[in-house]
TILUMZA-920423 format. One record per residue (C-alpha): x negated, y, z; residue in three letters. Coordinates in pm, whole numbers, plus 50000, padded with zeros to 5 digits. Example, Ala and Ser with C-alpha at 12.3 -4.5 7.8 and 13.67 -1.06 7.14 Angstrom:
2
487704955050780ALA
486334989450714SER
This chain:
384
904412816183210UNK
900952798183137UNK
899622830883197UNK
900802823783572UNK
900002794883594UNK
895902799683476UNK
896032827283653UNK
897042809584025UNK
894632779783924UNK
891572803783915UNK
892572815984239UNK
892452782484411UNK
889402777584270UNK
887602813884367UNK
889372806984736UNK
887562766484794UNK
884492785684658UNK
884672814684917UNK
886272795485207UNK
883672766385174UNK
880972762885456UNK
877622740385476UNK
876782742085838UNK
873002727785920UNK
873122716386250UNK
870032694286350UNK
866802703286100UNK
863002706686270UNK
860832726486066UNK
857202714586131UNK
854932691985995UNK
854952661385873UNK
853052632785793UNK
853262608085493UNK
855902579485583UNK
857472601685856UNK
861252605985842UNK
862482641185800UNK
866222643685983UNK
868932664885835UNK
871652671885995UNK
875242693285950UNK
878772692785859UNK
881562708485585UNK
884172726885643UNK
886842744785477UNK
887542726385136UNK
890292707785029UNK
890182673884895UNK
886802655984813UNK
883332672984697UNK
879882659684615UNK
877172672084877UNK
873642672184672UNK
870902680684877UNK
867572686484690UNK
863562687584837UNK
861992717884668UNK
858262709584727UNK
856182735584524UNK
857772736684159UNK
859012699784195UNK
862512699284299UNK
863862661684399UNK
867042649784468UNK
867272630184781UNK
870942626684828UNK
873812625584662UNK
877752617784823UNK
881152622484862UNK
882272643285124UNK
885332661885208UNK
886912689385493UNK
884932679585816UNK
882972656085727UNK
879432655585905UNK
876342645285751UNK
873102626785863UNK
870422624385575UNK
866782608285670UNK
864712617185408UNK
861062597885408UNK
857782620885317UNK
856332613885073UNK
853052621684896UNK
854892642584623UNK
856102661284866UNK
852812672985002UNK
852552711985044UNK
855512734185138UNK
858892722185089UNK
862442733085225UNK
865912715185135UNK
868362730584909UNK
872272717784992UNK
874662721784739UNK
878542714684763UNK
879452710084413UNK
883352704084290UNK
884592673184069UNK
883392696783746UNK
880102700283914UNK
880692739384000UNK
878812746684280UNK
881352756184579UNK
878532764384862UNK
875202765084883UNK
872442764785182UNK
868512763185197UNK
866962753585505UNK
864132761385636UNK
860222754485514UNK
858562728185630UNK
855322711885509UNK
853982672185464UNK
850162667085497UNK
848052633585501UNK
845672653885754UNK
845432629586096UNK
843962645786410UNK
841192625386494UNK
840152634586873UNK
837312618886993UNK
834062616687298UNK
831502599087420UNK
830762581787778UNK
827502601887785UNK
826132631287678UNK
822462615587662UNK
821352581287708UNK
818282560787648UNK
817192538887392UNK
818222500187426UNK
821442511287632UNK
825122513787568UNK
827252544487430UNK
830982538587411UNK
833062560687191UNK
836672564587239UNK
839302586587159UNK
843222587686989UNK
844342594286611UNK
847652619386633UNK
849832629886359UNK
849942664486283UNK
852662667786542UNK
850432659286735UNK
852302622086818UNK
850292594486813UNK
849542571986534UNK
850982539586601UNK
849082514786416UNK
846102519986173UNK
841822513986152UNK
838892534786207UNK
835342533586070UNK
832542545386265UNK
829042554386118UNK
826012557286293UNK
822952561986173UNK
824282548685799UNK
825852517985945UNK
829702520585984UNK
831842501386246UNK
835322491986244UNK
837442495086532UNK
841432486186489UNK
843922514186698UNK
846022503286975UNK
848682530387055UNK
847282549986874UNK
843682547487046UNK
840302532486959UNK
837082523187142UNK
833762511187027UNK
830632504687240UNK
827322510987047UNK
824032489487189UNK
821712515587066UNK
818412504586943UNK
815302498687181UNK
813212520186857UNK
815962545186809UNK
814782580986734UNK
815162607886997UNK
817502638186930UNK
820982645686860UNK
822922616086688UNK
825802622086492UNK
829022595886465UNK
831592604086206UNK
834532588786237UNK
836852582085985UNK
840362571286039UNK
843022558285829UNK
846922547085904UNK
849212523285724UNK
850872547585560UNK
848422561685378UNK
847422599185621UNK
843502599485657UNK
841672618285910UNK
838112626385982UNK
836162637786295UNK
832572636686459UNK
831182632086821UNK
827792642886926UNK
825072627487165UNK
821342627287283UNK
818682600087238UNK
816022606087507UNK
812992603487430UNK
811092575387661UNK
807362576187642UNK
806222540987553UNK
802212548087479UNK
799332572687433UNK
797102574887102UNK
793992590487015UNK
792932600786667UNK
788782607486579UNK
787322622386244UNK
784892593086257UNK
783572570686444UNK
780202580886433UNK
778452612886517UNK
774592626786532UNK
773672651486813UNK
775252686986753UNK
777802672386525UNK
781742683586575UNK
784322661786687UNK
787842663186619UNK
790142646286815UNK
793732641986873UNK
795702630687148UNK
799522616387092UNK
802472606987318UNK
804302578487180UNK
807792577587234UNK
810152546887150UNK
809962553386755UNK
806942562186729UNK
807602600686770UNK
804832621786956UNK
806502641187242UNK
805402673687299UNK
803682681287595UNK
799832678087695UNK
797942651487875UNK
794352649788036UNK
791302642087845UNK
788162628787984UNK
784512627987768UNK
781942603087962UNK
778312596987756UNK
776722561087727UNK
775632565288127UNK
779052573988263UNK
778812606288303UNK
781582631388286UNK
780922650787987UNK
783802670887951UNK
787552674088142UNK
789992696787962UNK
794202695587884UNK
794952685387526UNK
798042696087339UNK
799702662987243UNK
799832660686831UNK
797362688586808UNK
793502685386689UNK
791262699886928UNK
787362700186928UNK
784742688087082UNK
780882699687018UNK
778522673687082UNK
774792688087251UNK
771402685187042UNK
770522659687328UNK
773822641787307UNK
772802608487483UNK
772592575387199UNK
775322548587246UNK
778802544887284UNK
780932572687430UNK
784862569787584UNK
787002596687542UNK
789882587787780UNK
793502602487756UNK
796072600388024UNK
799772611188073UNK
801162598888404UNK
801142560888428UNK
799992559688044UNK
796282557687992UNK
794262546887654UNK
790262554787535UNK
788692557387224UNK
785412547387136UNK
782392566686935UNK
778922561186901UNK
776082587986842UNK
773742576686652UNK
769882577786764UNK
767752606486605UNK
764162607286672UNK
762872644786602UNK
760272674286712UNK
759552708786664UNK
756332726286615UNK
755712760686733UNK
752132774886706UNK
752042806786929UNK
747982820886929UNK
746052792087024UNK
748832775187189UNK
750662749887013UNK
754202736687155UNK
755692706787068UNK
759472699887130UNK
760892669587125UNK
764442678486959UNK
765772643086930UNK
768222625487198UNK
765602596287271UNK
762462600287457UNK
759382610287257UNK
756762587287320UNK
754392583287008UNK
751022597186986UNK
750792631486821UNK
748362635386576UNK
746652673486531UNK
744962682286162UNK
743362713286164UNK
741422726685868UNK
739292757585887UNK
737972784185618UNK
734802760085521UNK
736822733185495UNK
735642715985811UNK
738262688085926UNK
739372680286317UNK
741612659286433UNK
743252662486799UNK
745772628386920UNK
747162636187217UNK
749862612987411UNK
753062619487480UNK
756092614187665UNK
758432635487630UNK
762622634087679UNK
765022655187481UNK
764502689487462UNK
761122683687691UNK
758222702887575UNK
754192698287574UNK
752242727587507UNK
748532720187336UNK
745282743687437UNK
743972743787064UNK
740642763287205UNK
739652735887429UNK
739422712087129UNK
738042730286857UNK
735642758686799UNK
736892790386707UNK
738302801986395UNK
741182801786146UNK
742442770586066UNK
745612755485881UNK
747042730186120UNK
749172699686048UNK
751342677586302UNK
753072648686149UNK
753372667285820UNK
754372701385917UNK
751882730585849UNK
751382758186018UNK
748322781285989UNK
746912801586298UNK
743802813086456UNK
741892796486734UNK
């Protein structure tokens, strides 16, 4: 008889195990964000008397439970589950419909879903260039991963290593930017960094261009004095509102101590160029004038005075060249020396300008013959 009786009491028990049902009814798998709440949904069916519904989060190797109740035949159940940070990563639920000896009658898993702190941060400018001194407004919205917006939160904007805050309204922000009158041309960067209450953090960047405005020209010299013949190197710059050169070229003018145009050429801007300087290169001050549109600026030099001649003795002819950039006007004194060691001396007058020459008939002064002859200290030796 207790045979029966065990026997008939196992049956029940396999038939509320294999007649029990866990219906999930209302479960979105997606994403979610921390502080979100994740809706579960379903109902029982098919047991007799009461049961304990256990319904676990299974979030990597962590397994949590979340609920625990009493439930019995037809009983639906609503379970709002809040993410949480150790639930980030993949998770799923695991429902279990366990008896008063905590046998499991039914069991259901549903399906994955995964919790992130990731916020979309979407973001743009007013602009896509703009010029120094002026405005740039940034805007854009923080969403959730589901792409629903944020409802309350900050962000921090950084721009050229200063951040900004700017609070979120709906899920929006906005934050105008008075940029600099000496900001740098080129692309600037704003990261943007945005945070809700709940702890989800999200990061983006927007882009734009800083014109560059030309505010000045400069010019550049190796020195600021030269002799006739020397080299000089010069360089032109276009100054923008930081102090950048622009590339580009501009005009360049030479004019000598008389105002005369010396030279007229294009210059690279922020590249040397030369400029060779004659062996009669005029003494004084010399402009060298750069221009760029409106912009204009010259630069000063002086070439220094050098007072010089050249002897040639050709036969009986003897030239004299006055190789300095002044005009030669002192008396030129002729030594000549022949083979008895008779002495002559020739002073002729001069006036000569640069690179003028005055040719000497030595025949007509002396008699004929070989003779060593000396101007101003340079000898030369020739026959008369």
């Amino acid at each position: 008889m207790k045979k029966i009786v065990l026997l008939l009491f196992i049956a029940v028990l396999f038939s509320n195990i294999a007649n029990a049902e866990i219906e999930i009814t209302g479960f979105e798998s997606e994403k979610y964000n921390l502080g979100d709440s994740i809706e579960l949904e379903g109902y029982i069916r098919d047991i007799e008397g009461f049961a304990t519904l256990e319904i676990n989060s299974n979030c990597g190797n962590v397994s949590k439970m979340v609920h625990l109740s009493t439930v019995k035949d037809g009983d639906e159940f609503d379970v709002t589950v809040p993410a949480k940070e150790s639930m980030l990563g993949g998770c799923n639920f695991k429902i279990n419909l366990k008896d008063d000896e905590t046998n499991v009658l039914e069991t259901s898993d549903s399906e994955s879903f995964s919790v992130t702190k990731e916020l979309r941060v979407e973001g743009e400018t007013n602009v896509l260039s703009q010029k120094p001194g002026e405005q740039v407004i940034v805007k854009g919205v923080i969403r959730k991963e589901n792409g629903i917006r944020v409802e309350s939160g900050s962000v921090a904007l950084t721009l050229n290593n200063k951040v900004y805050a700017s609070g979120l309204s709906n899920g929006a922000f906005s934050y105008t930017f008075n940029l600099p009158s000496d900001i740098g041309s080129g692309i600037r960067t704003v990261e943007i960094k945005a945070r809700d209450l709940e702890g989800n953090e999200g990061r983006g960047n927007v882009e734009f261009k800083v014109l560059s405005v030309p505010e000045g020209l400069g010019i550049e010299l190796d020195k600021d004095s030269y002799k006739p013949k020397d080299r000089v190197l010069a360089t032109v710059y276009l100054n923008d509102q930081s102090g950048k050169n622009i590339e580009g070229s501009s005009t360049v003018q030479l004019e000598d101590p008389e105002g005369n145009e010396e030279l007229s050429r294009v210059a690279d801007n922020g590249n040397d160029f030369e400029i060779f300087l004659s062996s009669v290169a005029l003494p004084g001050t010399w402009i060298l004038e750069a221009q760029n549109n409106d912009l204009k600026i010259d630069k000063k030099f002086y070439v220094e005075e050098v007072k010089d001649k050249e002897v040639r003795l050709e036969g009986d002819k003897l030239s004299i060249i006055n190789t300095g950039n002044v005009k030669f006007e002192d008396p030129i004194q002729i030594d000549l020396v022949n083979e008895n060691g008779e002495e002559y001396t020739v002073i002729k007058k001069t006036s000569l300008k640069p690179n003028q020459t005055i040719v000497v008939d030595l025949k007509g002064e002396v008699p004929w013959g070989a003779y060593d002859v000396s101007v101003g200290g340079s000898l030369i030796t020739g026959n008369v």
